[in-house]
C-alpha positions as CSV (number, residue, x, y, z in Angstrom):
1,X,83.1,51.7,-51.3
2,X,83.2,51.5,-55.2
3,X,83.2,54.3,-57.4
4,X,82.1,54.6,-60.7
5,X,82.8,57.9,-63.3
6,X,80.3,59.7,-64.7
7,X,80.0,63.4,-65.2
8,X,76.4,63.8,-64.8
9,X,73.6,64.2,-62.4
10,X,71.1,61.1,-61.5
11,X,67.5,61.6,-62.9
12,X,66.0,58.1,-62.5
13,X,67.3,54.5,-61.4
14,X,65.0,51.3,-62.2
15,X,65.7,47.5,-61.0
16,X,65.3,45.1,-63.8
17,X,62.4,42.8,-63.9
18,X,64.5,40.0,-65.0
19,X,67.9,40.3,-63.6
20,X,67.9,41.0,-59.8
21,X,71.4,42.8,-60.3
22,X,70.6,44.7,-62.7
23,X,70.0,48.2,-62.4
24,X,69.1,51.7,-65.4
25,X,70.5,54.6,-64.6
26,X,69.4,58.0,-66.0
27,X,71.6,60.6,-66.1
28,X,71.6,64.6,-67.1
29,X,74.7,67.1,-67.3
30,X,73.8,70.2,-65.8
31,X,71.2,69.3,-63.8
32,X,69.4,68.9,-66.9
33,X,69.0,72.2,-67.5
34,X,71.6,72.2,-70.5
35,X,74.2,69.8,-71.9
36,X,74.2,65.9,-72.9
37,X,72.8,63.0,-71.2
38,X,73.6,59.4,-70.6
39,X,72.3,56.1,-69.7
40,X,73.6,53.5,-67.8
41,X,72.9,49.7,-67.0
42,X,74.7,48.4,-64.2
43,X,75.1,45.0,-62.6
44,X,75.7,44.8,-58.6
45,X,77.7,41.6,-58.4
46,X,76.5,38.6,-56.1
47,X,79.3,37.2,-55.6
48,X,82.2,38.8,-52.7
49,X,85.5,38.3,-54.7
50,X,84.4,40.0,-57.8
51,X,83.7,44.3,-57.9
52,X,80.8,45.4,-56.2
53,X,79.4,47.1,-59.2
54,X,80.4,47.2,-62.7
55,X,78.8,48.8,-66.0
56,X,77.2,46.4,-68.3
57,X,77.0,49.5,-70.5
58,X,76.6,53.3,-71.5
59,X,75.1,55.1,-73.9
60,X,75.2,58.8,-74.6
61,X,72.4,61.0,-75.8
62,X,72.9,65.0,-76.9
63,X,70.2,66.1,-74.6
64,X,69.6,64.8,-70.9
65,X,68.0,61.7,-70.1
66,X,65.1,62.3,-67.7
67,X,63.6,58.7,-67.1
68,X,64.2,55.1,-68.1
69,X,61.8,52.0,-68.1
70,X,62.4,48.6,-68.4
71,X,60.5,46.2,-71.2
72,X,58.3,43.9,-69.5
73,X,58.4,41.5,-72.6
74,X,61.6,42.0,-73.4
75,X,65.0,41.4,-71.4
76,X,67.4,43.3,-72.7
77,X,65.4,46.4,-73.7
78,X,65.1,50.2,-72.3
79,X,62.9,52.7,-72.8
80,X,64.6,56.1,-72.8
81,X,62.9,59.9,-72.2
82,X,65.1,62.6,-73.5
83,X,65.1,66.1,-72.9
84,X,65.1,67.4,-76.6
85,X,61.5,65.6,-76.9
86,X,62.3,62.1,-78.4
87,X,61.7,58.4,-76.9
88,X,64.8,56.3,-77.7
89,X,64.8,52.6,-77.4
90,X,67.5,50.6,-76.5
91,X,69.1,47.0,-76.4
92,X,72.1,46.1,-74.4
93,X,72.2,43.2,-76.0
94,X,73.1,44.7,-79.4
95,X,76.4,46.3,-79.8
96,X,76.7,50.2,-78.5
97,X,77.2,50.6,-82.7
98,X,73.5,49.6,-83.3
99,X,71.8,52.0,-80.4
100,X,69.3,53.8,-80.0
101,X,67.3,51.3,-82.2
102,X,64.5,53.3,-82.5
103,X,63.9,56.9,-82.1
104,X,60.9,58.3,-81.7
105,X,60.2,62.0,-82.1
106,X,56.3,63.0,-81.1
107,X,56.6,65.4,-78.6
108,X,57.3,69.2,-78.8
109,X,58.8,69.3,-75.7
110,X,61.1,67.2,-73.2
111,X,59.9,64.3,-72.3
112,X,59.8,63.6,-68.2
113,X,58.3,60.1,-67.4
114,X,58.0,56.3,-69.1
115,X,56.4,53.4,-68.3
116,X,56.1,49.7,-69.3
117,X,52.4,48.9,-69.4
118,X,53.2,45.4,-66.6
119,X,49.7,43.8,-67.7
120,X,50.0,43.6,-71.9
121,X,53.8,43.8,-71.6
122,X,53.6,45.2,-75.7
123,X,53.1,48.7,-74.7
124,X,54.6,52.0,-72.6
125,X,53.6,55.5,-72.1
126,X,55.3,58.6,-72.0
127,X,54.7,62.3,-70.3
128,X,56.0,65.5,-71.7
129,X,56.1,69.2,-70.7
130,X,54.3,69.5,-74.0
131,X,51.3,69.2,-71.6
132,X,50.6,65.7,-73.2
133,X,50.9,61.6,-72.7
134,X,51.4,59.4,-75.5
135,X,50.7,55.6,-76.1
136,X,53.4,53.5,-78.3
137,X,53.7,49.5,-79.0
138,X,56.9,48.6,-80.7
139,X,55.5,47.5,-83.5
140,X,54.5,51.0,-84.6
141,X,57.1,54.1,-86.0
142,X,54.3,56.1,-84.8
143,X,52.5,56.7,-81.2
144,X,49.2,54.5,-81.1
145,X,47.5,57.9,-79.3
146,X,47.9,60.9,-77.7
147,X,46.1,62.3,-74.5
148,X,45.6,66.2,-74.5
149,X,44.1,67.6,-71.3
150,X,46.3,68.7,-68.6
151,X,46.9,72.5,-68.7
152,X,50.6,72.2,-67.8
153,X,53.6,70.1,-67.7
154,X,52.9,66.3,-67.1
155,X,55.5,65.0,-65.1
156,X,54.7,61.7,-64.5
157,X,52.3,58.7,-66.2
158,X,51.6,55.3,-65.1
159,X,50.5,52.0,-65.6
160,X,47.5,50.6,-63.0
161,X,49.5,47.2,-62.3
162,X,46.2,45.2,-63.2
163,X,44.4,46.8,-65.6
164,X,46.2,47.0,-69.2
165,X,43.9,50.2,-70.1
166,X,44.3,52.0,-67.4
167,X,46.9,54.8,-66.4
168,X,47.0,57.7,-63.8
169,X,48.9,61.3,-65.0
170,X,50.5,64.0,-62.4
171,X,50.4,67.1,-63.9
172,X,52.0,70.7,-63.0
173,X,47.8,71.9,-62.8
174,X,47.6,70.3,-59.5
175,X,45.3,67.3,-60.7
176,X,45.9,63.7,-61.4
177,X,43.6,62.3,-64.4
178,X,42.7,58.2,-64.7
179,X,42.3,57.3,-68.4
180,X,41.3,54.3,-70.1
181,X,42.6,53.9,-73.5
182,X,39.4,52.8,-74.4
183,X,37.4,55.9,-73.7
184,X,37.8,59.0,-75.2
185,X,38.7,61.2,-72.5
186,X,39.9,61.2,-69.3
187,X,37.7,58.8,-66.8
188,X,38.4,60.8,-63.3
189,X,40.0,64.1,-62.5
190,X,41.6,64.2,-58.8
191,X,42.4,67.7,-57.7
192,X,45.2,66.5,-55.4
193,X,47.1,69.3,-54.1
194,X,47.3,73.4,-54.3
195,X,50.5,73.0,-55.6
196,X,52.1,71.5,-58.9
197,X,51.8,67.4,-58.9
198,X,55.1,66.1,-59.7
199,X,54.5,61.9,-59.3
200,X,51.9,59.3,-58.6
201,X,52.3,55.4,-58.2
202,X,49.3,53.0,-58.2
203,X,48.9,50.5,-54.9
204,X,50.5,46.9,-56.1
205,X,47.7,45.6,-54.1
206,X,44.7,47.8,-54.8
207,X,44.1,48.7,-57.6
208,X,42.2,51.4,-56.6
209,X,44.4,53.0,-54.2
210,X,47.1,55.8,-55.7
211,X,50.1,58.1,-54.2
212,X,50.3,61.5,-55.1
213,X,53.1,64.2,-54.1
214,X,53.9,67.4,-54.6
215,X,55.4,70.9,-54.4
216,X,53.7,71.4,-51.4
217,X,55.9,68.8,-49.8
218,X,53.0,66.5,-48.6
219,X,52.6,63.0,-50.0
220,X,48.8,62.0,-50.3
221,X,47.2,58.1,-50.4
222,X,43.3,58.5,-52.6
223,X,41.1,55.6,-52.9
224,X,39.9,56.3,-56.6
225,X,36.5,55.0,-55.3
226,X,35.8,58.0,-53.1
227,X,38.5,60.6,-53.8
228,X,36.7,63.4,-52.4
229,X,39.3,63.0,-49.2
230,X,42.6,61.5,-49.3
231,X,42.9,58.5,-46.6
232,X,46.3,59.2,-46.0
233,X,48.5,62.4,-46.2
234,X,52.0,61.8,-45.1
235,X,54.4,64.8,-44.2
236,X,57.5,65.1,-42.9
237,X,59.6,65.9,-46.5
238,X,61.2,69.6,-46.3
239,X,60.8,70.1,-49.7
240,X,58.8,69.4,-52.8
241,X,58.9,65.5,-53.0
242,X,59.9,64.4,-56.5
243,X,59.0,61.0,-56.9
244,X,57.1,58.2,-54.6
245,X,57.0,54.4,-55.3
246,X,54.7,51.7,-54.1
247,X,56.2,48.2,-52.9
248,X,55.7,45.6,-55.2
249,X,56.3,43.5,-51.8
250,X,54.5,45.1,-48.9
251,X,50.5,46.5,-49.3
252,X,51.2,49.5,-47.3
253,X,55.2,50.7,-47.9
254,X,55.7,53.3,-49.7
255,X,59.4,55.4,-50.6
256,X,59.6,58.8,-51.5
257,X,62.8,61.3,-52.2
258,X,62.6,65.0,-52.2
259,X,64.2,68.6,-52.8
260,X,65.2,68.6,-49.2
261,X,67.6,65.6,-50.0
262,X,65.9,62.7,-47.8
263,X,64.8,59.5,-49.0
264,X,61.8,58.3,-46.9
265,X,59.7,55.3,-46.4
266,X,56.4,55.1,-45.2
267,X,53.7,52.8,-43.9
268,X,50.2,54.7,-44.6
269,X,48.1,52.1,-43.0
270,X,49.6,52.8,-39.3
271,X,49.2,55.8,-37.5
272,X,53.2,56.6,-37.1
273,X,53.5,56.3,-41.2
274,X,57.1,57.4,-41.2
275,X,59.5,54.2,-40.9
276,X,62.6,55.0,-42.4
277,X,64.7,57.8,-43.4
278,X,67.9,58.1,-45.5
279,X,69.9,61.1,-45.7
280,X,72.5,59.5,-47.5
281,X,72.1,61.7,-50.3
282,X,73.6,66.1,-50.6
283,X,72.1,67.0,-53.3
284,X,68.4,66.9,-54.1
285,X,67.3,63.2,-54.4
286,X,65.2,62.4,-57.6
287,X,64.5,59.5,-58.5
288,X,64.0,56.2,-56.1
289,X,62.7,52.3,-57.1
290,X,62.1,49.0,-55.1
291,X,63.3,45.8,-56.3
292,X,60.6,43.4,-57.8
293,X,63.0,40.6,-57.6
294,X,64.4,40.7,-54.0
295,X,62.0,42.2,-51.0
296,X,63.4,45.1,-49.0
297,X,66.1,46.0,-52.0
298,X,65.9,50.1,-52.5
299,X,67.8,52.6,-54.9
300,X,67.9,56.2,-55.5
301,X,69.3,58.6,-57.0
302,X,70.2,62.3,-57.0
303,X,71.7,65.3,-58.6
304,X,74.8,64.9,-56.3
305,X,75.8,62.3,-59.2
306,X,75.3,59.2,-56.9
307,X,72.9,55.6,-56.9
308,X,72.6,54.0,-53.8
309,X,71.4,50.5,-54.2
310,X,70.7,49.0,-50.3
311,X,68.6,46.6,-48.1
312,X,65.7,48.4,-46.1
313,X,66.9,47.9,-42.6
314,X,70.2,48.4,-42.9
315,X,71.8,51.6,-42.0
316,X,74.7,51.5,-44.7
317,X,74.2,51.1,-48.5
318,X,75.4,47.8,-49.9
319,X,76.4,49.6,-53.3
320,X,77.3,52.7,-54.1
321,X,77.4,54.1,-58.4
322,X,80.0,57.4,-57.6
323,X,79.2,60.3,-60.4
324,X,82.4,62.7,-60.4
325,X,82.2,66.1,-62.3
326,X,84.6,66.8,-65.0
């Protein structure tokens, strides 16, 4: 299996839209408590005689890099979230000499989640700890707007995959909020779980229908159109479940990783919900995608300093990026 050196823990891993081999890696020293940070793009080859993975390239960062999103507009360039506060963008197709090529300092606090808006493809969103969201287009040095009204830490913002001015926030005061950039304030406040919120995904096929999960170690499924109840809660995590993911391919799978290690995937439209689980990671698994590009093709990452890239129904993974302390 191939191994790759790095000396820091995984945060986040994101497939390219573009480039069905190409994979962003996030990474933090120190569990990302303390230290530097650095970010990765790697290419999992398609062909057998050539290495299974290889590095397209690196870049290090002072501070730890909590999340990374790929442009939707453009190939070649990465959205960064960093844990001294600032937004750096990247573009792997400039040399290493000429990144980050923008650096954008807004927020007061580190900066835990990006998206690419996927519907105007000119815009992306970021979450702090500063307890805020903010809106940027790259044709702006500044943020277009900021969104003040969680009480605590947001931890994670997205896109809705149809709507261009609509996102969803998880926030450490147990609610998820809907905004549209349009309206002045937040549009619906969900009061998901007892416990802090610490991700939420939008349905690729419903636009109404959203994952939550939390601290609590429950994953729930709200229809925004009656949120009183959730129509799905999923459990079977041990721990407080860090990230979940809709498929891009499938209306009803969903992937999750948590604290207790596990990366899980789900069907919440059948009664036994829990289809798969991976315990290929041994240290708490952060951060999970789903290939746009090529059904059924999963990565994850965790703070034992390892990606797994693999094909959903296969026991083994296909690719493994190999983190080794120094």
């Amino acid at each position: 299996m191939p191994v790759f050196k790095t000396p820091f823990n995984g945060y986040s891993v994101k497939f390219s839209p573009f480039y069905e081999t190409r994979i962003a890696v996030a990474t933090a020293q120190n569990f990302g408590i303390l230290g530097n940070g650095r970010l990765h793009v790697l290419d999992l080859s398609p062909t057998p005689n050539s290495p299974p993975i290889s590095e397209l390239a690196a870049y290090d960062t002072a501070d730890g890099v909590y999340d990374v999103s790929w442009s939707e507009s453009h190939d070649s360039l990465l959205v960064a979230a960093i844990a001294d506060g600032s937004v750096k963008l990247y573009d792997i197709a400039l040399p290493p000499s000429s990144n980050p090529i923008r650096s954008l300092h807004e927020h007061t606090r580190e900066v835990q989640s990006t998206d690419y808006n996927p519907v105007r493809r000119d815009s992306f969103i970021t979450s702090s700890w500063d307890d805020t969201i903010k809106l940027w287009t790259l044709d702006r040095p500044t943020s277009v707007r900021t969104f003040k009204e969680h009480a605590y830490c947001v931890y994670s913002a997205v896109w809705n995959p149809r709507h261009a001015d609509v996102f969803a926030s998880a926030s450490g005061d147990c609610t998820v909020r809907i905004w549209d950039v349009r309206e002045p304030s937040s549009t619906m406040i969900i009061p998901g779980h007892e416990f802090e919120i610490l991700t939420c995904d939008w349905n690729k096929y419903d636009d109404c229908i959203i994952a939550t999960a939390s601290v609590d170690k429950s994953i729930k499924v709200w229809d925004v159109r009656n949120y009183r109840v959730p129509i799905s809660v999923l459990n079977g995590h041990g721990y407080a479940v860090r990230k979940v993911k809709f498929s891009p391919h499938r209306r009803g799978l969903l992937m999750s990783c948590s604290y207790d290690m596990a990366v899980c995937l789900w069907d919440y439209m059948v009664e036994d919900a829990l289809v798969g689980r991976y315990d290929h990671h041994t240290e708490f698994a952060v951060g999970v995608d789903m290939s746009v590009l090529v059904e059924g093709l999963l990565a994850s990452t965790g703070w034992d300093e390892l990606v797994y890239v693999w094909q959903h129904g296969t026991d083994l993974a296909i690719n493994c990026f190999i983190g080794m302390s120094s």
